[in-house]
Backbone as CSV, one residue per row, in Angstrom:
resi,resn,N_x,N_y,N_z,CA_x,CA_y,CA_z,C_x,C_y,C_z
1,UNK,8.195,17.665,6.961,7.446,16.519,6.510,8.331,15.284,6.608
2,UNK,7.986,13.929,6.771,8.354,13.218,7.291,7.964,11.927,5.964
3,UNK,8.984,11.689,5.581,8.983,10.297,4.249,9.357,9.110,4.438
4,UNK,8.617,8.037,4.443,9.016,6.814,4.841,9.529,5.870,3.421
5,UNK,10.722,5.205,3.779,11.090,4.926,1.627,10.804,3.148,1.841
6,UNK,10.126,2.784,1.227,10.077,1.499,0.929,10.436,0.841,-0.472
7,UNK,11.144,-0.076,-0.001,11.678,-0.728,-1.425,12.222,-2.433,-1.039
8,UNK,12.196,-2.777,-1.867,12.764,-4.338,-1.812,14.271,-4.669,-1.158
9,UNK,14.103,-5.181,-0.104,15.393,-5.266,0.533,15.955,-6.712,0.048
10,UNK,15.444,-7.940,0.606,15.684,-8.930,0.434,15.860,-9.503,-0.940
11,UNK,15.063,-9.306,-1.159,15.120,-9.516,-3.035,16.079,-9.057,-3.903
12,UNK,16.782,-7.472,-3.290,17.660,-6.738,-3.711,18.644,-6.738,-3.099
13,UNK,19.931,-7.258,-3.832,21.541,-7.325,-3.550,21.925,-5.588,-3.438
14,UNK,21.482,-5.157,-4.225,21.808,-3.704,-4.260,20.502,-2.613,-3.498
15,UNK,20.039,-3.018,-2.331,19.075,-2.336,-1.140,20.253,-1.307,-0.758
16,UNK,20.543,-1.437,-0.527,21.651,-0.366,0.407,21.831,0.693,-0.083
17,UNK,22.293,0.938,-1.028,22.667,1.990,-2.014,21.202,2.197,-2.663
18,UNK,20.170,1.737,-2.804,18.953,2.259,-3.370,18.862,3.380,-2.655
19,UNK,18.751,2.820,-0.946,18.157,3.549,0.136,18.972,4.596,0.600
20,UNK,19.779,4.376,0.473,21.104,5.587,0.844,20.895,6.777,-0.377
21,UNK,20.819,6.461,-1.400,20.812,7.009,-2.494,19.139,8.279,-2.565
22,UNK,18.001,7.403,-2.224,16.813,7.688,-1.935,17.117,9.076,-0.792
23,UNK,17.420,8.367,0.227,17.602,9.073,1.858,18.059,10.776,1.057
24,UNK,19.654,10.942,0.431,20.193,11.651,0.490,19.456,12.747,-0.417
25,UNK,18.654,12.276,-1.097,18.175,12.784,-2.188,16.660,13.755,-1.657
26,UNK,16.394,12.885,-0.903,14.650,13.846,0.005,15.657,14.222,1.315
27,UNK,16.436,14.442,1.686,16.940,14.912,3.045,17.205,16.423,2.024
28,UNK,18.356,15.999,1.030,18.972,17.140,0.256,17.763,18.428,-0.175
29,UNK,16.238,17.987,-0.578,15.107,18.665,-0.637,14.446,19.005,0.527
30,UNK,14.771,18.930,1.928,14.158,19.433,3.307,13.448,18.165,4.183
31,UNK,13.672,17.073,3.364,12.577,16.338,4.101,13.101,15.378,5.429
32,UNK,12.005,14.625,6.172,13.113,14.007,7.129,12.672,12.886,6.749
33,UNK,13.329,12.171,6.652,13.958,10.342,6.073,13.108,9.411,6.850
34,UNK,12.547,8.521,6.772,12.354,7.577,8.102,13.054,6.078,6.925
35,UNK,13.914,5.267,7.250,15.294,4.344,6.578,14.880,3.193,7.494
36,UNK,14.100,2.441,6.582,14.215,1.203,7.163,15.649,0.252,7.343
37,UNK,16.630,0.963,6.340,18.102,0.246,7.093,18.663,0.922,7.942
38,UNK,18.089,2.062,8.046,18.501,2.812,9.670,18.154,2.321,10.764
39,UNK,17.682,1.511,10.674,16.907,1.256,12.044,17.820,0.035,12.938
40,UNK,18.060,0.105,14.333,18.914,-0.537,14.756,18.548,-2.263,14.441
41,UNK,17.352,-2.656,13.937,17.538,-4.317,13.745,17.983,-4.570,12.568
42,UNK,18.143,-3.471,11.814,18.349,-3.739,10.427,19.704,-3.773,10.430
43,UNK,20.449,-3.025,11.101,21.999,-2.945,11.519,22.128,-3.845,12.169
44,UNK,21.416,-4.968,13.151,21.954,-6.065,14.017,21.209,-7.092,13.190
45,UNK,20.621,-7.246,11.542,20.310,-8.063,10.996,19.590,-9.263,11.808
46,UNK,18.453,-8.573,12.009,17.452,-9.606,12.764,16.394,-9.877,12.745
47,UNK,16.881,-10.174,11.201,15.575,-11.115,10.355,14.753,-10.333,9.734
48,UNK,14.068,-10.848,8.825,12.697,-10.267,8.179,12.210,-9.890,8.715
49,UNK,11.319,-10.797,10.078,10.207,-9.832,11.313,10.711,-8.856,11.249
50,UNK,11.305,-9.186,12.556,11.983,-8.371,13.510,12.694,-6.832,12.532
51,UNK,13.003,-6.965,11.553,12.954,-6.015,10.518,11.720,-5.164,10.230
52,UNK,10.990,-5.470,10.172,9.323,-5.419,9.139,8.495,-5.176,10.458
53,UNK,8.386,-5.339,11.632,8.031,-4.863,12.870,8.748,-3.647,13.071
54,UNK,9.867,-3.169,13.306,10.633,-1.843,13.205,10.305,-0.884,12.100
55,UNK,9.898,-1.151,11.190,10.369,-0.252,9.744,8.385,-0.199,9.822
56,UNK,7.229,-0.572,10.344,6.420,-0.174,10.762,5.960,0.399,11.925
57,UNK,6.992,0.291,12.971,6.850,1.650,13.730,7.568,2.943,12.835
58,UNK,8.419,2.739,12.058,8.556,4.239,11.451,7.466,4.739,10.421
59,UNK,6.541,3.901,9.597,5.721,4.002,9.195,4.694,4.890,9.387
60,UNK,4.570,4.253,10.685,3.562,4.974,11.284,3.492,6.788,11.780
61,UNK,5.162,6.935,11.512,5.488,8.414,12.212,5.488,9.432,10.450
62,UNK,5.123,8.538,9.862,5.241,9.177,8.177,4.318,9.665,7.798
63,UNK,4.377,10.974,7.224,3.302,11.719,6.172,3.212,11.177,4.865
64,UNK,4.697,10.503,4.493,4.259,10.083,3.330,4.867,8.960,3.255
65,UNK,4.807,7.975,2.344,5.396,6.990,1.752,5.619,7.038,0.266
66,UNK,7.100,6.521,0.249,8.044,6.636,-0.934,8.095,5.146,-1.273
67,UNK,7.837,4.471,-2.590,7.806,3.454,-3.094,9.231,3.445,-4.237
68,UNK,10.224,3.132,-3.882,11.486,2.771,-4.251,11.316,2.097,-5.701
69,UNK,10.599,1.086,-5.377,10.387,-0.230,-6.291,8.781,-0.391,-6.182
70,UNK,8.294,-1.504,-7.191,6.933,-1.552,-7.550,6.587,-2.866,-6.342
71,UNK,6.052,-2.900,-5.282,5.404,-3.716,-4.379,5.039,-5.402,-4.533
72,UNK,4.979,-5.327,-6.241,4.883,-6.799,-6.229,6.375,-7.584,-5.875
73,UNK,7.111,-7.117,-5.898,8.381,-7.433,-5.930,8.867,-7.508,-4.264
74,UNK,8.068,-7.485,-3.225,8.717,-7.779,-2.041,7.064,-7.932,-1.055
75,UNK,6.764,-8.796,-0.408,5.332,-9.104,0.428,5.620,-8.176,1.530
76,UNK,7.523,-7.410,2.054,7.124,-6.348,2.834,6.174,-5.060,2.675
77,UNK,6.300,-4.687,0.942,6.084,-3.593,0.935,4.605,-3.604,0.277
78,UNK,4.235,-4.729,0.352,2.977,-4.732,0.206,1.952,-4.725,1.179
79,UNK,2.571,-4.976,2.620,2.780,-4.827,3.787,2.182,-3.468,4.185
80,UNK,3.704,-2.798,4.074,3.782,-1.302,3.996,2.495,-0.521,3.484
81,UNK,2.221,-0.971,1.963,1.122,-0.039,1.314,-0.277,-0.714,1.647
82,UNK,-0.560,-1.250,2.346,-1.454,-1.652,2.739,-1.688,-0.993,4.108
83,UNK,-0.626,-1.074,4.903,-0.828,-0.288,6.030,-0.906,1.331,6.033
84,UNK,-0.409,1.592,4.853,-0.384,3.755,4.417,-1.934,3.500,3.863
85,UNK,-2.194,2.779,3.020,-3.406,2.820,2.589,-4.630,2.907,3.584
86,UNK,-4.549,2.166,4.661,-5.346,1.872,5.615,-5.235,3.186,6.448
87,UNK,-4.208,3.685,6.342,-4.028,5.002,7.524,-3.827,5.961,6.974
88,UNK,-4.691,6.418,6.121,-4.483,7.300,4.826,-3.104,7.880,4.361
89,UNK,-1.821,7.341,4.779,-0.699,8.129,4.325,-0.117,8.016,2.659
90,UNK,-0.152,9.072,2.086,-0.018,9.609,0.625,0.727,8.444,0.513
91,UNK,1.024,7.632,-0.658,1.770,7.073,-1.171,2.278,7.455,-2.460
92,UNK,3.866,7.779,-2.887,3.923,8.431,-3.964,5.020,7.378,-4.195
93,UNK,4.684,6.720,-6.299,5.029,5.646,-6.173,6.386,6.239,-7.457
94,UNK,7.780,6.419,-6.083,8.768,6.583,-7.130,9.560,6.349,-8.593
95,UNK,9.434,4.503,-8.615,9.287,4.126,-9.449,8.881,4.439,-10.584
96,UNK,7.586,4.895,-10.700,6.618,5.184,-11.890,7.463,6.555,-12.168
97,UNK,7.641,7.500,-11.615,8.103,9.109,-11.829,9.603,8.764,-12.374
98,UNK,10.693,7.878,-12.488,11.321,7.639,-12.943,11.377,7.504,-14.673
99,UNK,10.541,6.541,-14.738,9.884,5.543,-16.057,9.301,6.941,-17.012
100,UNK,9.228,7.594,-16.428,8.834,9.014,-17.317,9.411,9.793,-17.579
């Protein structure tokens, strides 16, 4: 199964280590990662688009979507759940399972 993690990049000084942290944690349970800072524009830092165009082609290869953070907090990932929503992919909103 295939997990796509969305969370607030820009907004968040500490993105990196969310996502790294996230990644290691559903890889460590069988799953395969799709890392929007994996992705080579995110490593050649090229921009929001050009970011947010990449990290929705991995989207699209996802069974599920992982919500890091709560969506109001970044217009990517509202983005994101709008587009899983539209293409029926599960959205399971990490955040909340924390808080409990």
């Amino acid at each position: 199964m295939r997990v796509y993690l969305s969370g607030a990049i820009t907004s968040d000084p500490n993105h990196k280590i969310k996502f790294e942290t996230a990644a290691a944690k559903y890889r460590q349970k069988g799953y395969e990662v799709l890392s929007p800072i994996e992705t080579p524009e995110y490593q050649a830092k090229k921009g929001n688009s050009g970011c947010l165009f990449a990290s929705i082609k991995l989207l699209e290869q996802a069974d599920w979507l992982i919500q890091l953070d709560n969506p109001k907090q970044s217009k990517g990932m509202q983005i994101e759940q709008d587009i899983a929503d539209y293409c029926n992919i599960f959205v399971l909103r990490e955040y909340e399972e924390e808080k409990k």
